[in-house]
RODREN-93639 format. One record per residue: residue number from 0; residue in three letters; x, y, z of N, C-alpha, C in turn. Coordinates in steps of 0.02 Angstrom, whole numbers. Atoms other than C-alpha are relative to their C-alpha. Layout:
     k     r      n.X      n.Y      n.Z     ca.X     ca.Y     ca.Z      c.X      c.Y      c.Z
   NUM   ALA        X        Y        Z        X        Y        Z        X        Y        Z
...
***
This chain:
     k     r      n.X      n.Y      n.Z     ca.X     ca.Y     ca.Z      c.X      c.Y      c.Z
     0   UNK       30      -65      -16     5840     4180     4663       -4       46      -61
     1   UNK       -9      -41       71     5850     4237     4481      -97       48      -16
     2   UNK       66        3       21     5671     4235     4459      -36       65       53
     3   UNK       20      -48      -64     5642     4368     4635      -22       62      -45
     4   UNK       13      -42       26     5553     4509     4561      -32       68       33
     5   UNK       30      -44      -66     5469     4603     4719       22        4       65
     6   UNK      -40       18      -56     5572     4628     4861      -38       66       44
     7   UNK       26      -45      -53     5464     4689     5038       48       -7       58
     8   UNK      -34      -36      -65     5556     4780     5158      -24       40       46
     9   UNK       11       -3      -69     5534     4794     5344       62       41       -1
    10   UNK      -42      -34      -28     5674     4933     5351       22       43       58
    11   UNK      -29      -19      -79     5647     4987     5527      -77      -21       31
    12   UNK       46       53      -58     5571     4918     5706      -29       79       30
    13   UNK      -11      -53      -33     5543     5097     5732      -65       22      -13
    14   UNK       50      -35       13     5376     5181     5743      -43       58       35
    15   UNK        9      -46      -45     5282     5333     5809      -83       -5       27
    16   UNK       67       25       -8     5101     5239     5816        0      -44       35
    17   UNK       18       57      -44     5040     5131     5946      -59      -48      -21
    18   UNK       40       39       20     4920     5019     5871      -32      -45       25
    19   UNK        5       53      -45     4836     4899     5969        7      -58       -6
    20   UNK        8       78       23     4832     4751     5861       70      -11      -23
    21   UNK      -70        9       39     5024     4775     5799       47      -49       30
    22   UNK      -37       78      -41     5127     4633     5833       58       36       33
    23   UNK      -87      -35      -28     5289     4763     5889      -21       40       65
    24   UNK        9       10      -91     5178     4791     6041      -51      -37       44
    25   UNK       47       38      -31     5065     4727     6158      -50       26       25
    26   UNK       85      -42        5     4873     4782     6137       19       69        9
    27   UNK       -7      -90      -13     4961     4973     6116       15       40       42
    28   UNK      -14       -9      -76     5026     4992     6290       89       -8      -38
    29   UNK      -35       26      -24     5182     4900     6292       47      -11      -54
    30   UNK      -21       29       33     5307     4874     6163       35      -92       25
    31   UNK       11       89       -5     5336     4679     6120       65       -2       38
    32   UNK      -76       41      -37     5473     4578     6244       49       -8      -49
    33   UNK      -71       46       41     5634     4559     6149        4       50      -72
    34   UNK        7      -50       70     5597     4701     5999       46       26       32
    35   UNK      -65      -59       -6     5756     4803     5964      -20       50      -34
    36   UNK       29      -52       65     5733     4967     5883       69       -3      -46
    37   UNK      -82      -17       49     5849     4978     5736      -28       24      -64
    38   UNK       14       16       74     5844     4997     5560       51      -43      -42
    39   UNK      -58       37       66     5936     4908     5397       28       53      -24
    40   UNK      -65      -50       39     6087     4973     5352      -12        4      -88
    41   UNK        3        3       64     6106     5037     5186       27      -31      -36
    42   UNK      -38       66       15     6257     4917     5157      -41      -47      -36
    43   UNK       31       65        8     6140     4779     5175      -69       -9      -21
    44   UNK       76       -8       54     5980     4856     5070       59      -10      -81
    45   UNK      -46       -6       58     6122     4887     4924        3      -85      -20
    46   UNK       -8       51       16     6186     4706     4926      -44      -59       -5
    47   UNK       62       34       24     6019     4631     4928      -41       23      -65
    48   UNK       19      -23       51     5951     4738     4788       48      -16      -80
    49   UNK      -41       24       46     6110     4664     4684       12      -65       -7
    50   UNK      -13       65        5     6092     4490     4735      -91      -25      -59
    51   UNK       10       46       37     5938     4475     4629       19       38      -35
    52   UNK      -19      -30       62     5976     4519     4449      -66       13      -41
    53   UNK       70      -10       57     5774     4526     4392      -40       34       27
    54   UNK       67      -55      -35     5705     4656     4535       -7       49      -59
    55   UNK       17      -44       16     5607     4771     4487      -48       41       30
    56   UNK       39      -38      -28     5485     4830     4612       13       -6       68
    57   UNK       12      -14      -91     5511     4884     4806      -45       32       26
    58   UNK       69      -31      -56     5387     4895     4953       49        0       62
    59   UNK       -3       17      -40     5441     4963     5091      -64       21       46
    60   UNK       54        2      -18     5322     4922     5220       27      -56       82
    61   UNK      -33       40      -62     5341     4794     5369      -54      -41       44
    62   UNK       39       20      -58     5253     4718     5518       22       48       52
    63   UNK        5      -20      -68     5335     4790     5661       18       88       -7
    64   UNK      -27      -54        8     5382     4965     5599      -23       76      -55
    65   UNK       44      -40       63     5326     5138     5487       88       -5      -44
    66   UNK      -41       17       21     5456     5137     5352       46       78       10
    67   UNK      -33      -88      -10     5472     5357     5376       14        2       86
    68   UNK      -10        6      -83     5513     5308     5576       84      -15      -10
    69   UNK      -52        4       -7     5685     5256     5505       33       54      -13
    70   UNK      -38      -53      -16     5810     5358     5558       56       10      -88
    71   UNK      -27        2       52     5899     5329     5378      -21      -25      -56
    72   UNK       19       25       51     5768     5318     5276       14       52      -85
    73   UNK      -14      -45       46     5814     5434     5170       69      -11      -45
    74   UNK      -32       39       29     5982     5345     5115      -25      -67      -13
    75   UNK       12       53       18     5900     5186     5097      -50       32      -70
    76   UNK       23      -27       61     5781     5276     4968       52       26      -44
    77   UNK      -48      -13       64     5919     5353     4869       31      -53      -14
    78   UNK      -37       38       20     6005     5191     4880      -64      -43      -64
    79   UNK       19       24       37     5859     5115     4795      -41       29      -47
    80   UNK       22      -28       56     5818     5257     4667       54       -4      -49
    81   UNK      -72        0       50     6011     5236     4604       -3      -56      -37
    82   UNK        2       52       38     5961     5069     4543      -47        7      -77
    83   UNK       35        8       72     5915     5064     4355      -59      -30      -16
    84   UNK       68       56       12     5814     4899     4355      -52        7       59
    85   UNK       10      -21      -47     5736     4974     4502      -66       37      -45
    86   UNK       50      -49       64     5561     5045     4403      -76        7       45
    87   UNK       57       -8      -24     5422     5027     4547       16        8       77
    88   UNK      -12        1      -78     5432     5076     4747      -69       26        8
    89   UNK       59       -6      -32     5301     5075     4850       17       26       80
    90   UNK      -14       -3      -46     5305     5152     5021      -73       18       61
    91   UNK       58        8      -28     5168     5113     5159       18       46       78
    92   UNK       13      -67      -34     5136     5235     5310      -68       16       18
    93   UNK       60      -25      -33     5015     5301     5432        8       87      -10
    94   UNK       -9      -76       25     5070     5480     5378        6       51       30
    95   UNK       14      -49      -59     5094     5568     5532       80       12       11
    96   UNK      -91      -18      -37     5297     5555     5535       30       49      -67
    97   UNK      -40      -72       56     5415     5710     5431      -51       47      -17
    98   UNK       53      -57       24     5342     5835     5350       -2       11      -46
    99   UNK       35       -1       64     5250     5894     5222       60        0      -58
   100   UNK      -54        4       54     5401     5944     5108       33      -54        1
   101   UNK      -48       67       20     5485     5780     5112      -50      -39      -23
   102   UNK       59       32       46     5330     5705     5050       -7       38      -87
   103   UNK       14       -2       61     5324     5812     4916       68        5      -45
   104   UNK      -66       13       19     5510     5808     4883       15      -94      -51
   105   UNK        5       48        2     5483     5624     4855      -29      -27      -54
   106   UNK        0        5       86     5415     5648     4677       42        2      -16
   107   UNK      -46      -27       47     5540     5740     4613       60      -61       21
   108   UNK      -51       65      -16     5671     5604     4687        1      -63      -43
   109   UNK       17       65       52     5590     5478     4601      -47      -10      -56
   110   UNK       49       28       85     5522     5513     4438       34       -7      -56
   111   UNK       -2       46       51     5616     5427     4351      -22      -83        2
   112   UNK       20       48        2     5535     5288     4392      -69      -20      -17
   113   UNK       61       38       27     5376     5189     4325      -54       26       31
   114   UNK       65       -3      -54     5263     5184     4481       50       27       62
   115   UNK      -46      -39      -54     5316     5295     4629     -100       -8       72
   116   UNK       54       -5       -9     5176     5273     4747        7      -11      105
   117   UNK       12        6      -81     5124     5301     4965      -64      -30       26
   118   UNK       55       20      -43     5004     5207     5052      -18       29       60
   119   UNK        6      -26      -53     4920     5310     5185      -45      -38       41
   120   UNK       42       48      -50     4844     5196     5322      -31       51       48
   121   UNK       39      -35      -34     4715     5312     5375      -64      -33       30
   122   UNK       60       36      -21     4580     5231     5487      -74       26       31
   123   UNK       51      -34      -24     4435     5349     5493        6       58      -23
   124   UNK       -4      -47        8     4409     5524     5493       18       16       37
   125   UNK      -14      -31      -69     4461     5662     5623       -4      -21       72
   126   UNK       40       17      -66     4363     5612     5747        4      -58       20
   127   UNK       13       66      -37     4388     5440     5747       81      -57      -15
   128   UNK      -78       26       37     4573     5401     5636       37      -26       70
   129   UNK      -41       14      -38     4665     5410     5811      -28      -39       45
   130   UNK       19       63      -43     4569     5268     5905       45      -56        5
   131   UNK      -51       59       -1     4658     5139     5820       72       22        3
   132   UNK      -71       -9       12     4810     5234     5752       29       54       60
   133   UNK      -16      -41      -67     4868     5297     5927       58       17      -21
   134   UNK      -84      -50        6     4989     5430     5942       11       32      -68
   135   UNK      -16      -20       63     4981     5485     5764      -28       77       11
   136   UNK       41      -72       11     4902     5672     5717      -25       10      -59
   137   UNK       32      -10       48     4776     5708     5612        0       51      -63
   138   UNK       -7      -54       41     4837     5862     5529       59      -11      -32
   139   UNK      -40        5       34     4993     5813     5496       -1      -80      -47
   140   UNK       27       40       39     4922     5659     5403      -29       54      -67
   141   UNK       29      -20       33     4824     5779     5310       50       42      -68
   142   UNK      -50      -55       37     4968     5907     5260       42      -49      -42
   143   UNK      -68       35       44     5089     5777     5211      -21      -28      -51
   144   UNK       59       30       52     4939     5677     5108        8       58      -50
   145   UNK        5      -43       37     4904     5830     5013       83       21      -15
   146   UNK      -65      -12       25     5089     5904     5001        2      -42      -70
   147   UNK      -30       42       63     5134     5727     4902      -67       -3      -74
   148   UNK       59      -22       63     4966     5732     4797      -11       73      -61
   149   UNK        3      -77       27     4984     5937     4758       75      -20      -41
   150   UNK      -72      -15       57     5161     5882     4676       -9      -56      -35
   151   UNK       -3       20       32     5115     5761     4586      -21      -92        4
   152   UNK      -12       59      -18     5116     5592     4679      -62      -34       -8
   153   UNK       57       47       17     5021     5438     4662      -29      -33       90
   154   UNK       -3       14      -69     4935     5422     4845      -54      -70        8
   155   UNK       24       15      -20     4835     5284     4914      -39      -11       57
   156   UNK       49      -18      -59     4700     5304     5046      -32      -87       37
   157   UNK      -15       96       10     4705     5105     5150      -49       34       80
   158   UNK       43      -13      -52     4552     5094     5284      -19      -49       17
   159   UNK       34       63      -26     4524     4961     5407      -63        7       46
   160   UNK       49       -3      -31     4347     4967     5455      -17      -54       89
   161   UNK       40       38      -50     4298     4932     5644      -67       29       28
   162   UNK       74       -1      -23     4134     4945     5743       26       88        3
   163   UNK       35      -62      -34     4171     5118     5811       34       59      -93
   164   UNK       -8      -48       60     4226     5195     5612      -29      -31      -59
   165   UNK       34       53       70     4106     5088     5493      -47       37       -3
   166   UNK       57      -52       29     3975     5239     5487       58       56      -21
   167   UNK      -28      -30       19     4122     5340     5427       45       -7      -74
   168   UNK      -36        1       58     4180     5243     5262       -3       38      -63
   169   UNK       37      -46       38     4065     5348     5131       62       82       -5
   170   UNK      -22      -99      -10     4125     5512     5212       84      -14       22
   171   UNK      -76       12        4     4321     5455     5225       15       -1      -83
   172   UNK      -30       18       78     4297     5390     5037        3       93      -46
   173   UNK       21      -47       57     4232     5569     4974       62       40       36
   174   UNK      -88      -50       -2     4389     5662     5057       36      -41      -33
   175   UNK      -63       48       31     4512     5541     4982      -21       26      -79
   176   UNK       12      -30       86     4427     5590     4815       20       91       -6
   177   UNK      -12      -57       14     4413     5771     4843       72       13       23
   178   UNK      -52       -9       -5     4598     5772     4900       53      -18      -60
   179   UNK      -26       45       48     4652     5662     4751       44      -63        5
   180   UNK      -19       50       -6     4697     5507     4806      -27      -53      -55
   181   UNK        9       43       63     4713     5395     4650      -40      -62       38
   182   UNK       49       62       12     4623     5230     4749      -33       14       99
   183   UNK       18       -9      -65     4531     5221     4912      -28     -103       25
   184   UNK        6       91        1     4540     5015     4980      -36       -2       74
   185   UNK       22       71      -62     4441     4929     5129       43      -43       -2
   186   UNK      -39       28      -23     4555     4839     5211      -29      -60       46
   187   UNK       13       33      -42     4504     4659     5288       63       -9       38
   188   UNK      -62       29      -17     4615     4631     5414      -23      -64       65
   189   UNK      -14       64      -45     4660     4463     5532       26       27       69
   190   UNK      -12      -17      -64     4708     4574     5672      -24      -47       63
   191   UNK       45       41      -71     4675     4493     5863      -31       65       26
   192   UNK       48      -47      -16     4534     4610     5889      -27      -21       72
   193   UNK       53       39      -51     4461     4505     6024       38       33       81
   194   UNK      -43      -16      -53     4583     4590     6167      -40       76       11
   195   UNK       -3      -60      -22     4523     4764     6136       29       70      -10
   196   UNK      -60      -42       -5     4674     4843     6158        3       80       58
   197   UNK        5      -56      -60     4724     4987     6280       35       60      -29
   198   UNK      -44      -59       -4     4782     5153     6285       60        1        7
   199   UNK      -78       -3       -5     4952     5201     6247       62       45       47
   200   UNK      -48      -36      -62     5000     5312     6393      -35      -35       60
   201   UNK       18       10      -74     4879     5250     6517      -19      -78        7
   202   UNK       14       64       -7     4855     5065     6491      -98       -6       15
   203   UNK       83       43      -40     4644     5079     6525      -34      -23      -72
   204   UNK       28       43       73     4555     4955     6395      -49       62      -48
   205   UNK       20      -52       61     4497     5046     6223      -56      -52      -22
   206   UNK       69       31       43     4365     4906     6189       -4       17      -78
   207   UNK       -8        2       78     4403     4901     6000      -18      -50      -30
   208   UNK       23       55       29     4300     4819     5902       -1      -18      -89
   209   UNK       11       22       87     4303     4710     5735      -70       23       -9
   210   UNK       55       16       19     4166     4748     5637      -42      -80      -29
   211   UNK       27       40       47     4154     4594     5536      -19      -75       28
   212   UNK        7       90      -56     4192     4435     5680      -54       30       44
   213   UNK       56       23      -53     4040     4502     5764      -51      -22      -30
   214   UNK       53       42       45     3944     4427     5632      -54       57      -51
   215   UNK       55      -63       11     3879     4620     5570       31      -14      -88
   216   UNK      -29       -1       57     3892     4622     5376      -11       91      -40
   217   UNK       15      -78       25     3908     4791     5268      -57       11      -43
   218   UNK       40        5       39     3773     4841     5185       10       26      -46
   219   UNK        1        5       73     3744     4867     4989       48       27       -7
   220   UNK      -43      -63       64     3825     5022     4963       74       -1       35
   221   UNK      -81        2        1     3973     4978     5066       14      -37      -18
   222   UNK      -33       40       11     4021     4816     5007       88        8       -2
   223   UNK      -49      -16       16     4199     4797     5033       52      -22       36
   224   UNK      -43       24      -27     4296     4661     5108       33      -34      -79
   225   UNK      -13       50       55     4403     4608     4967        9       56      -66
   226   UNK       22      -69       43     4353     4795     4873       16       43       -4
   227   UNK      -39      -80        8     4430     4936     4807      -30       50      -42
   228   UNK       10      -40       23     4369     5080     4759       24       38      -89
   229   UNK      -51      -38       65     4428     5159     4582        5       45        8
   230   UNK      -27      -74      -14     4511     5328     4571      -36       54        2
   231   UNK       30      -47        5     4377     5403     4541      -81      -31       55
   232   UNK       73       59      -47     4240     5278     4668      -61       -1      -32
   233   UNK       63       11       30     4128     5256     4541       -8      -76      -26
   234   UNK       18       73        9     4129     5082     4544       62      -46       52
   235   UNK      -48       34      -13     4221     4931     4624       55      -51      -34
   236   UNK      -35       54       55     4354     4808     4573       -8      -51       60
   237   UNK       16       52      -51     4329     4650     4647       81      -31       -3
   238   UNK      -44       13      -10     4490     4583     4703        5      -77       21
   239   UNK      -17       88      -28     4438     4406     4770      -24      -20       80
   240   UNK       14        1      -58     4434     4419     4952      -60       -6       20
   241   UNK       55       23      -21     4303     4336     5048        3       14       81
   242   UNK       21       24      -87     4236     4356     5229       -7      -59       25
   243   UNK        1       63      -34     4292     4197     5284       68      -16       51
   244   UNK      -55       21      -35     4417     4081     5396       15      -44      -38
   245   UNK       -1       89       31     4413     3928     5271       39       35      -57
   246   UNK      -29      -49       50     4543     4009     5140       46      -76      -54
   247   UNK      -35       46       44     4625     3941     4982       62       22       -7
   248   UNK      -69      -53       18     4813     3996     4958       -9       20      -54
   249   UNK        6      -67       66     4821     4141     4837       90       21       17
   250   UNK      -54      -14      -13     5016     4132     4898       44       74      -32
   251   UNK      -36      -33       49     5114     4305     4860       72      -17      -31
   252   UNK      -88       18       34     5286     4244     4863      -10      -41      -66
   253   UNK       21       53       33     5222     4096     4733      -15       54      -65
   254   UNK       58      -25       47     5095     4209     4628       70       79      -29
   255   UNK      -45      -59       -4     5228     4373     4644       72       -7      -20
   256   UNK      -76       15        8     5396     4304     4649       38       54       40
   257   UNK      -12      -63      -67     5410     4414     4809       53      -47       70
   258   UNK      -55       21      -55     5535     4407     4975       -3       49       48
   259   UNK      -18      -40      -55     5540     4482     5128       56        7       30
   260   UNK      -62       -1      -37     5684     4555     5207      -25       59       67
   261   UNK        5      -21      -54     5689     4613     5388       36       42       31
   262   UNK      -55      -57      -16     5774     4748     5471       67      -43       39
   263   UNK      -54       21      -29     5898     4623     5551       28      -20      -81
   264   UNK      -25       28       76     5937     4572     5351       -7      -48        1
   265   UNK       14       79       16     5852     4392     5358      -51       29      -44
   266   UNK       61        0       73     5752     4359     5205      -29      -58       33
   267   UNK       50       67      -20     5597     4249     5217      -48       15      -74
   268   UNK       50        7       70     5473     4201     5084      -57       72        6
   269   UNK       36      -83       -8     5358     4332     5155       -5       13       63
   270   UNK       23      -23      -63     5313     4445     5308      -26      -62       57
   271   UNK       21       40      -66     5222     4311     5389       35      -68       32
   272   UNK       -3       63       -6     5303     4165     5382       77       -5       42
   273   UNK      -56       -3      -30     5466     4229     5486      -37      -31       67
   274   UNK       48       41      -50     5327     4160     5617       37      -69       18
   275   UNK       -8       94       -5     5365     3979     5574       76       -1      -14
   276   UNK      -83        5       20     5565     4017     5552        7       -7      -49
   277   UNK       -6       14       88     5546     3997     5374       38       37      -34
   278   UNK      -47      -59       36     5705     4088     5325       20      -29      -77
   279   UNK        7       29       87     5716     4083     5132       80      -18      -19
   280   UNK      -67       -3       38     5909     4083     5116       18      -80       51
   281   UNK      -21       78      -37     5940     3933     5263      -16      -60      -30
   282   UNK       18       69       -1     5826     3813     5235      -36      -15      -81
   283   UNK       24       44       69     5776     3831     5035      -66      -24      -17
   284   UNK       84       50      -31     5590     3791     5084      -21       18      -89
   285   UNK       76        2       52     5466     3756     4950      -42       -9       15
   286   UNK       48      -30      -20     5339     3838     4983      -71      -53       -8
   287   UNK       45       51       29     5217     3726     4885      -17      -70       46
   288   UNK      -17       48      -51     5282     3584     5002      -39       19       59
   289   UNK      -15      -20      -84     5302     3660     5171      -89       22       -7
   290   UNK       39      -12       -8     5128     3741     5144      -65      -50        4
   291   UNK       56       57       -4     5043     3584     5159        8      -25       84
   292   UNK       -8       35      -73     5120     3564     5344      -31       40       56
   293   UNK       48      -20      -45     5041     3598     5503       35       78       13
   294   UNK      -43      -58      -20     5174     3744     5571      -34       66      -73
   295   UNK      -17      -56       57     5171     3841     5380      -78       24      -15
   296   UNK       92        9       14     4962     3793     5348      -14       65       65
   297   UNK       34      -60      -52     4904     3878     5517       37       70       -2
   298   UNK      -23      -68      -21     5029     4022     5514      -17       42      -70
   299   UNK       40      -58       42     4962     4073     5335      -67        9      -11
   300   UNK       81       -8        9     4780     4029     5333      -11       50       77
   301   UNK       30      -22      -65     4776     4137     5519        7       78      -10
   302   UNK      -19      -76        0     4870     4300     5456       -7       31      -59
   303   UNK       -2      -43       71     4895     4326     5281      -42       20      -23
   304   UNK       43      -24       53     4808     4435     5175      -31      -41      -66
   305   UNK      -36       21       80     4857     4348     5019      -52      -60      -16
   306   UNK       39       81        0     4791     4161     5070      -96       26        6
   307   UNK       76       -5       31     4598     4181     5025      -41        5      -30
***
């Protein structure tokens, strides 16, 4: 494990968004059978941050959870600003939980470090952000966005286009600029779109649709599965990503020298692959191997980002 250089953390099951496509519930109604809410102790962020000896960059981020929903996220961040070799954190977020001053508190906490940086998973504008991201609020997305940007911070603006917010990417990208969000990304995602998903108090179907599996493609000026914006959106960076199902591994754990750890404290090679039981400390997997087998093949060519 010498070689571990990116360690993503799932530090809590805890969230204040209902999502429809989120695996920690069921189509946005229901949280999932058998989910505990908890978070990771700080104990057991500490003694993982010392077992490798060559980190240097943390994400926290997750599948089933926002990372500002934990009830102690705020010691798990100091635990991992006290680390020296500790020089990049990343922290991902729909931006609707604390408030504005702890966002912008959250420079000054951490500048001594390299890259300090928030991902805001905003999916639309006003009018249309809270379709998918149920239960969130639009203003306090806005305040806390700006807060961390007005002090200094490095923000990211992360947008998953579906049918009912794909005439809104343009006019999402030019607030993210005039606010100062250093990048503004299109987001393909592998979600199970095909359900719908329902309302989060009343269970009646939300008909939510992919844009891209209905066979609709973006035109010129959006291009942007795979596409990121630059800080200033005057051009794209092409990243790779293709609109397809037929994918090549682009593996992160492999390419990264990355690890996932989970709020129960199991490590796995990455986020997805706790799917196939693939715990990285039990069974030792090589990746290279195992990814040639049926179980490890379908569970990353179906979800990951990464593989394409």
């Amino acid at each position: 494990m010498d070689d571990i250089g990116w360690l993503h953390i799932e530090v809590t099951t805890r969230c204040n968004a209902w999502c429809p496509f989120c695996p920690r519930n069921v189509d946005g109604f229901k949280l999932t059978p058998g989910l505990n809410l908890e978070d990771l102790p700080v104990e057991s962020l500490e003694k993982r941050i010392k077992q490798f000896p060559n980190l240097k960059a943390i994400q926290f981020c997750g599948i089933s959870g926002d990372p500002c929903a934990a009830k102690n996220i705020d010691a798990l961040l100091d635990c991992a600003f006290s680390f020296d070799k500790i020089k990049s954190i990343q922290i991902h977020t729909n931006g609707s939980l604390r408030k504005a001053e702890w966002y912008a508190g959250l420079v000054e906490r951490g500048k001594h470090l390299e890259r300090l940086q928030i991902w805001f998973a905003i999916d639309g504008t006003k009018e249309t952000n809270h379709i998918y991201r149920q239960g969130t609020s639009w203003d306090k997305i806005m305040d806390n966005a700006s807060a961390f940007i007005k002090a200094g911070g490095d923000a990211l603006w992360q947008f998953i286009p579906f049918e009912h917010n794909k005439d809104e990417i343009l006019e999402a990208l030019k607030l993210s600029q005039d606010m100062g969000f250093a990048k503004f990304q299109l987001l393909e995602s592998d979600r199970l779109i095909t359900r719908g998903g329902k309302h989060y108090r009343t269970g009646e179907p939300l008909n939510i649709k992919s844009w891209y599996r209905d066979g609709k493609q973006p035109s010129e000026d959006t291009q942007h599965w795979g596409n990121t914006y630059d800080e200033r959106g005057e051009k794209f960076v092409n990243t790779g990503t293709k609109n397809t199902f037929v994918r090549e591994s682009n593996c992160i754990h492999l390419r990264d020298r990355s690890v996932y750890l989970d709020a129960k404290n199991n490590l796995y090679p990455c986020c997805f692959l706790w799917r196939a039981n693939c715990s990285y400390e039990n069974t030792h997997v090589n990746i290279k191997e195992e990814f040639q087998k049926k179980d490890y093949r379908q569970t990353c060519l179906s979800v990951c980002g990464s593989t394409k």
